[in-house]
C-alpha positions in Angstrom: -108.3 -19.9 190.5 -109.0 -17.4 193.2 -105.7 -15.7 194.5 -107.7 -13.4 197.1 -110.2 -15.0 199.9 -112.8 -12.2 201.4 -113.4 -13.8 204.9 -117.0 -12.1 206.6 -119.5 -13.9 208.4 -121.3 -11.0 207.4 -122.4 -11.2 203.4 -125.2 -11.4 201.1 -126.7 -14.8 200.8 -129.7 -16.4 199.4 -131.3 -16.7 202.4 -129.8 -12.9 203.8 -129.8 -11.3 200.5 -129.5 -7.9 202.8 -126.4 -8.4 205.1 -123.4 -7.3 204.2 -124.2 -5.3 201.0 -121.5 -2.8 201.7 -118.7 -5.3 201.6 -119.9 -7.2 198.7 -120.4 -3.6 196.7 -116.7 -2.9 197.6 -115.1 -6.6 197.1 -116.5 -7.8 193.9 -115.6 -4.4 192.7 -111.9 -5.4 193.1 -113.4 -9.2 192.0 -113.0 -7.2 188.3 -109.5 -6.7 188.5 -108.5 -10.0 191.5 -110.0 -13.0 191.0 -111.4 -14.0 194.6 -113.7 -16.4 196.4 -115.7 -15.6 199.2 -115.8 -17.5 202.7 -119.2 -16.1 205.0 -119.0 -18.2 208.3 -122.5 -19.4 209.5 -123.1 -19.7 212.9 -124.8 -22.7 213.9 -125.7 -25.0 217.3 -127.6 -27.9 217.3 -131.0 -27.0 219.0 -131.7 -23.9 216.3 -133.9 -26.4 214.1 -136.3 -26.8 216.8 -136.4 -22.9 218.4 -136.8 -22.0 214.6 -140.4 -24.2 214.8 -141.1 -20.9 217.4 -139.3 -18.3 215.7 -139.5 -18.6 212.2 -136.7 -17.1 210.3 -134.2 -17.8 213.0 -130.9 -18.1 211.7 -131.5 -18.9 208.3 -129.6 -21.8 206.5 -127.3 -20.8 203.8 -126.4 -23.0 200.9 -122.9 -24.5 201.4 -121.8 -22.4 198.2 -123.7 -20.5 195.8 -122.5 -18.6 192.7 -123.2 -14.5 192.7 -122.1 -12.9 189.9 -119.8 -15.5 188.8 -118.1 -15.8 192.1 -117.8 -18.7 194.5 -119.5 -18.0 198.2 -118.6 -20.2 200.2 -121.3 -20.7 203.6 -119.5 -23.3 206.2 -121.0 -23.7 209.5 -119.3 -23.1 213.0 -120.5 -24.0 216.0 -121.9 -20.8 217.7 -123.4 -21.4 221.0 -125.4 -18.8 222.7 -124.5 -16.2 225.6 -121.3 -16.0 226.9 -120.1 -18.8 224.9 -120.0 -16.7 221.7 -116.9 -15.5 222.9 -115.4 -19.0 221.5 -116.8 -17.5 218.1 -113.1 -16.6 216.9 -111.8 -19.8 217.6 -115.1 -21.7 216.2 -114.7 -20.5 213.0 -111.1 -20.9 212.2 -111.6 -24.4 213.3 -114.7 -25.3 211.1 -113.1 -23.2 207.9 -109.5 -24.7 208.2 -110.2 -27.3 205.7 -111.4 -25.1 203.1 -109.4 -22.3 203.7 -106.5 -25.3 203.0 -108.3 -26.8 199.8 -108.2 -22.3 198.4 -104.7 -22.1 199.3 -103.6 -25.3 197.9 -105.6 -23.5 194.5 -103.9 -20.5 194.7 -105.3 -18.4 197.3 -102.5 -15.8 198.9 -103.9 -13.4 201.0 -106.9 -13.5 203.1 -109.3 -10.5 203.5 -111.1 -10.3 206.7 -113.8 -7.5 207.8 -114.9 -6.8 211.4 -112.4 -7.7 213.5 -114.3 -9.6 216.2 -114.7 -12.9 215.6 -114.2 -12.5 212.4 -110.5 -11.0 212.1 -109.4 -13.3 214.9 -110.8 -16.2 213.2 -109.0 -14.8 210.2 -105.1 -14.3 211.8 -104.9 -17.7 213.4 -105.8 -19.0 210.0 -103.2 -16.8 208.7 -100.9 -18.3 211.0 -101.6 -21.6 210.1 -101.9 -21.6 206.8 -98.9 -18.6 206.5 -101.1 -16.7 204.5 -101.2 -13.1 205.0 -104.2 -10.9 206.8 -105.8 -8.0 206.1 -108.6 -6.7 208.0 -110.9 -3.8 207.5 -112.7 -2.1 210.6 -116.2 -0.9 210.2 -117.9 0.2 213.9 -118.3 -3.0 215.5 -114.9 -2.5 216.9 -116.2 0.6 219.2 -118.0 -1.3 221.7 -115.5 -4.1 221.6 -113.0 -2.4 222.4 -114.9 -1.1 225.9 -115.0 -4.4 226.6 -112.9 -5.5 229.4 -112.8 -9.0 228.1 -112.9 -8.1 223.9 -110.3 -5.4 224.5 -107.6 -7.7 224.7 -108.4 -10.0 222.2 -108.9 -6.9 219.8 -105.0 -6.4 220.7 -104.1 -9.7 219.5 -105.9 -9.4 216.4 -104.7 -6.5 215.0 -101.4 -7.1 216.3 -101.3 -10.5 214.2 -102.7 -8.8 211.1 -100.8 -7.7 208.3 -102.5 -4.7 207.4 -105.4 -3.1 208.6 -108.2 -1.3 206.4 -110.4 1.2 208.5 -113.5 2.8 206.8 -112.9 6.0 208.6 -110.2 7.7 210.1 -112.0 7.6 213.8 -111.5 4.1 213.5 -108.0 3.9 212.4 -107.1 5.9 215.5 -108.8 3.5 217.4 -106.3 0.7 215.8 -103.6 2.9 217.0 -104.7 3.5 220.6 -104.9 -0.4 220.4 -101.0 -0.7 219.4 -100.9 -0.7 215.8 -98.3 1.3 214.2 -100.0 4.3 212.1 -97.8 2.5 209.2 -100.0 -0.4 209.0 -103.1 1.0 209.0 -104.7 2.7 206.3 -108.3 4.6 205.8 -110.3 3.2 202.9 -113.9 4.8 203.2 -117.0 3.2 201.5 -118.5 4.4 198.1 -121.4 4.9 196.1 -122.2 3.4 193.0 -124.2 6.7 191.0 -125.6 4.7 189.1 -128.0 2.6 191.2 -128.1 6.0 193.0 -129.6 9.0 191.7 -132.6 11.1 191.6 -135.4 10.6 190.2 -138.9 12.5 189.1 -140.2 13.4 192.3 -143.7 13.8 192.0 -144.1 10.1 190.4 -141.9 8.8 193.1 -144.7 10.2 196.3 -147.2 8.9 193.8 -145.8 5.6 194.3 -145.9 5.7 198.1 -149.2 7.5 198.5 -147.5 10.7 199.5 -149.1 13.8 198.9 -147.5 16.3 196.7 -147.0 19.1 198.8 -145.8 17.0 202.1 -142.4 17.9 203.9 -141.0 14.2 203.9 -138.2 12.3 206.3 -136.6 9.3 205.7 -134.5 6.7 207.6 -132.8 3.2 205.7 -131.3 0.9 208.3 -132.1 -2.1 210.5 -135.2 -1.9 213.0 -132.9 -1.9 215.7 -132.1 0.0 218.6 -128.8 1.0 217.4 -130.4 3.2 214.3 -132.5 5.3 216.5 -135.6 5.1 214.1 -137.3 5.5 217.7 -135.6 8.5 218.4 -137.0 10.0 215.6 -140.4 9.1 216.4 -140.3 11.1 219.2 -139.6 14.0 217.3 -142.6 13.8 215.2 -145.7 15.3 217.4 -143.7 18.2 217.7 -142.2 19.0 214.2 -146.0 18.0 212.8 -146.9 22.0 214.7 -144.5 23.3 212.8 -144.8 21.1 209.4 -148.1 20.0 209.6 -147.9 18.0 206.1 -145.0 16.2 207.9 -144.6 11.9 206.6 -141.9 9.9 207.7 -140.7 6.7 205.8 -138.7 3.8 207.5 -136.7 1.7 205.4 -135.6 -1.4 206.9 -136.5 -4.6 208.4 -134.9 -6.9 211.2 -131.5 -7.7 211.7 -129.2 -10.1 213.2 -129.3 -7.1 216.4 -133.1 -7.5 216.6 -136.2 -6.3 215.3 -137.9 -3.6 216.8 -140.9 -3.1 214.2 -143.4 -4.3 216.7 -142.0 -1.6 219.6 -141.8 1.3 217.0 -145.6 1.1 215.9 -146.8 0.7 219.3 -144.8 4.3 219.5 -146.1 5.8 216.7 -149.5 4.8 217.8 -149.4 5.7 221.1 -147.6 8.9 220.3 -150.6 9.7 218.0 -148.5 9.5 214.7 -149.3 6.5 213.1 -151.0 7.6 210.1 -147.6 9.5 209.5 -145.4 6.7 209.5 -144.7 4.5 206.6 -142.6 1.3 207.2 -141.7 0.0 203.7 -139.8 -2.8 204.6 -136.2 -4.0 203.4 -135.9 -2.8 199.7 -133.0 -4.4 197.5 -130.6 -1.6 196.5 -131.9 -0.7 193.0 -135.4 -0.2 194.7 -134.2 2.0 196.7 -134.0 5.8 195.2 -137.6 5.7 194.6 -138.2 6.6 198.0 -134.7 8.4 198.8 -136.1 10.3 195.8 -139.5 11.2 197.5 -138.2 12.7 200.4 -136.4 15.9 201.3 -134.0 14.9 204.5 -132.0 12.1 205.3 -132.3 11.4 209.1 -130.7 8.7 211.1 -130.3 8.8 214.7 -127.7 6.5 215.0 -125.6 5.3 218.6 -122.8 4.3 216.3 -121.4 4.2 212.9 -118.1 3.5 211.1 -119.0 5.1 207.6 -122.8 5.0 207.3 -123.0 3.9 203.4 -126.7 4.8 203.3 -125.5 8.7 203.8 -124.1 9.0 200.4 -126.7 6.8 198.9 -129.0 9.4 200.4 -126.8 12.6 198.9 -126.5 10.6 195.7 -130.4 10.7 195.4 -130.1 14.9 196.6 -130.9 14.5 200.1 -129.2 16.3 203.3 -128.8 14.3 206.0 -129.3 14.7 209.8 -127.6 12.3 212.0 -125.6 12.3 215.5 -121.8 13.0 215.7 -120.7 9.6 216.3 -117.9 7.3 214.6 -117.1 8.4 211.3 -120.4 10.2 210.6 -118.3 13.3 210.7 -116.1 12.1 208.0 -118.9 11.8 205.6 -121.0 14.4 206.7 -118.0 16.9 206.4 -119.6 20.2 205.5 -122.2 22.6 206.7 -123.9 22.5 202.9 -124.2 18.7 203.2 -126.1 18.3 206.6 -126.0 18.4 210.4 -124.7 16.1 213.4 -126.0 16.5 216.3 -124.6 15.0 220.1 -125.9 11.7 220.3 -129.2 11.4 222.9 -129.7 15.5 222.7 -133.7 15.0 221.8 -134.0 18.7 221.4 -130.6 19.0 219.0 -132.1 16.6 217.0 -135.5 18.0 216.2 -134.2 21.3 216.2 -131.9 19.9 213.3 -134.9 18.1 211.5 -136.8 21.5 211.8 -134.4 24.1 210.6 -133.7 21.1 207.5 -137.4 20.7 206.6 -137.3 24.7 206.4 -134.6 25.7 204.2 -133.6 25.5 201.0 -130.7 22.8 200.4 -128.0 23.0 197.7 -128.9 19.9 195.9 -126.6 20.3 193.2 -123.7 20.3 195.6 -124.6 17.6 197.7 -125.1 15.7 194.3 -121.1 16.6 193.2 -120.3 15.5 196.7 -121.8 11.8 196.5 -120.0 12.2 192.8 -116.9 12.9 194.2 -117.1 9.2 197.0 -117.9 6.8 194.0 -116.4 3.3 194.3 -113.7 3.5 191.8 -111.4 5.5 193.9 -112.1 3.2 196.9 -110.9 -0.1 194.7 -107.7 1.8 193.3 -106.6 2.6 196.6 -107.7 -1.1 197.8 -105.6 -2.6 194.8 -102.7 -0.8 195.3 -102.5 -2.3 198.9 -103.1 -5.7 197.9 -100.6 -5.9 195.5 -97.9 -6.3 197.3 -99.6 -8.5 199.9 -99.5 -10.8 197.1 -95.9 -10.6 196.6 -96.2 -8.8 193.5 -94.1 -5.4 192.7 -96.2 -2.6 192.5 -96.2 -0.8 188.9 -92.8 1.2 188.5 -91.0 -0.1 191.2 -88.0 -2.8 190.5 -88.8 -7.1 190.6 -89.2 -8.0 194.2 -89.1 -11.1 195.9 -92.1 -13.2 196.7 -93.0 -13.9 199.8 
């Protein structure tokens, strides 16, 4: 019996096993201590059989519910029709989840757990309202751009206006909550973690061996989606230069396409044209535990991001030693918080940025500190924090204070 449903169109599935890592690292964290149940809205329209006879791989069909890690994952379609007519996302899903959502409260369910808050956290308040369940709802980026949009804006109001409490990943976002009317007492920052041990260092010279890199190369490395968002681009353009100065210069991107896009095609025809080619290493989307082989290979971080809430992949990077070199957008300055541990840069400053990737690929980096950093952000603290907000969103006391009421 699930008390706690985790509402997220965006979450691992058998058919995505990449999307939404970060919330399913933080929730079935708390799944240790809450028992829980997952709901991951799947957009569908009738016609995406036939355009996926074109595009293969084009929204993928999720089992209706599959088991991961002993938990329940619910995949129920909504109708999602393209263009404009996304907007009708919010209202979509509510409709096509109210049924279930009604079967998991009738079973115990008592709160509802929503993250982004367009569609997914306006799905999740009207089924709040409905159901008289209450909301939370964690902010992680998305909310940036929506809330520049005339026609999002308003709807973002509503949202977290109807939510109980809201979770932000950084405290740039939580101040966007209160620009947006939320009182500061019902929000509350609740940054990502890292789990130390899937993330660590390992031997080096084995690791380059792995990837063909030579021993004695200077070596950059971006994880993310090949979209334009992560600015794997951006770095490209950066290479012919640094290569005068770091001539042993290899760059490895980590990543593959995305619900945003794919821009693998685009970013070899730059390399190539750009005369780097044979310097670029695309290694496609690795699963989490593959991952600090390469984070181990390299010695800086680098992603040129347009926009972040709190980039995960940073302290998976300073948990395998590295430094990282990104743009001072979002929360990025809320991870990267200290000279020792990296540099930001103003987003779209070309010249910042390789100056940045130079001066990094030329000094001498405190690894041990950046190591005690990513020590000091593992998940454990996150999910105490997260616990001791749910508990009385449950209608539960919280340890040491008198018998209350339930709700």
């Amino acid at each position: 019996m699930a008390e706690l449903v985790v509402f997220s169109s965006l979450f691992p599935s058998a058919v995505r096993p990449g999307a939404g890592l970060f919330i399913r690292e933080r929730m079935f964290r708390v799944a240790r201590h809450r028992a829980l149940v997952v709901v991951s809205p799947q957009p569908w329209f009738p016609g995406q059989g036939l355009i996926r006879r074109f595009r293969p791989g084009y929204r993928p069909e999720a089992p209706a519910m599959e088991i991961q890690q002993g938990i329940r994952v619910y995949h129920p379609r909504f109708l999602a029709l393209p263009g404009v007519l996304r907007r009708l996302d919010g209202w979509s899903m509510a409709l096509a989840t109210v049924g279930l959502m009604r079967r998991l409260r009738s079973e115990g369910a008592r709160l509802i757990d929503a993250h982004f808050a367009y569609p997914d956290g306006e799905a999740a308040t009207r089924l709040g309202r409905w159901l008289g369940l209450p909301v939370t709802i964690t902010l992680r980026g998305t909310e940036v751009p929506h809330s520049k949009n005339p026609v999002l804006r308003p709807r973002l109001v509503r949202t977290l206006a109807a939510a109980t409490h809201i979770f932000s990943v950084s405290d740039s976002l939580r101040r966007l909550a209160i620009e947006l009317g939320v009182s500061p007492d019902k929000t509350e920052v609740v940054g990502n973690g890292v789990d130390t041990g899937v993330f660590h260092p390992v031997g080096r010279e084995a690791a380059r061996q792995t990837l063909g890199l030579p021993a004695s190369a200077k070596v950059l490395i971006s994880v993310g989606g090949l979209v334009e968002r992560k600015g794997m681009h951006r770095v490209i353009d950066c290479l012919p230069g640094l290569l005068k100065s770091h001539p042993d210069l290899h760059y490895l991107v980590v990543g593959g396409a995305s619900p945003e896009g794919d821009m693998r095609a685009e970013l070899d025809a730059q390399a190539t044209r750009l005369g780097v080619a044979a310097r670029v290493h695309f290694l496609g989307t690795l699963a989490p535990d593959e991952l600090k082989g390469p984070l181990s290979s390299a010695d800086v971080f680098v992603l040129s991001t347009r926009n972040e809430g709190w980039a995960n992949v940073f302290l998976e990077a300073m948990a395998c030693g590295l430094p990282v070199i990104s743009t001072d957008v979002g929360g990025n300055a809320e991870v990267v918080c200290r000279p020792e541990l990296g540099t930001l840069v103003p987003f779209g400053d070309a010249e910042a940025l390789a100056r940045a990737l130079d001066r990094a690929l030329s000094v001498e980096w405190n690894r041990a500190a950046i190591l005690a950093y990513a020590q000091d952000n593992q998940w454990d603290r996150r999910v105490a924090q997260l616990l001791r907000a749910f508990t009385p969103l449950l209608g539960e006391p919280l340890p040491g204070t008198p018998e209350t009421v339930r709700s």
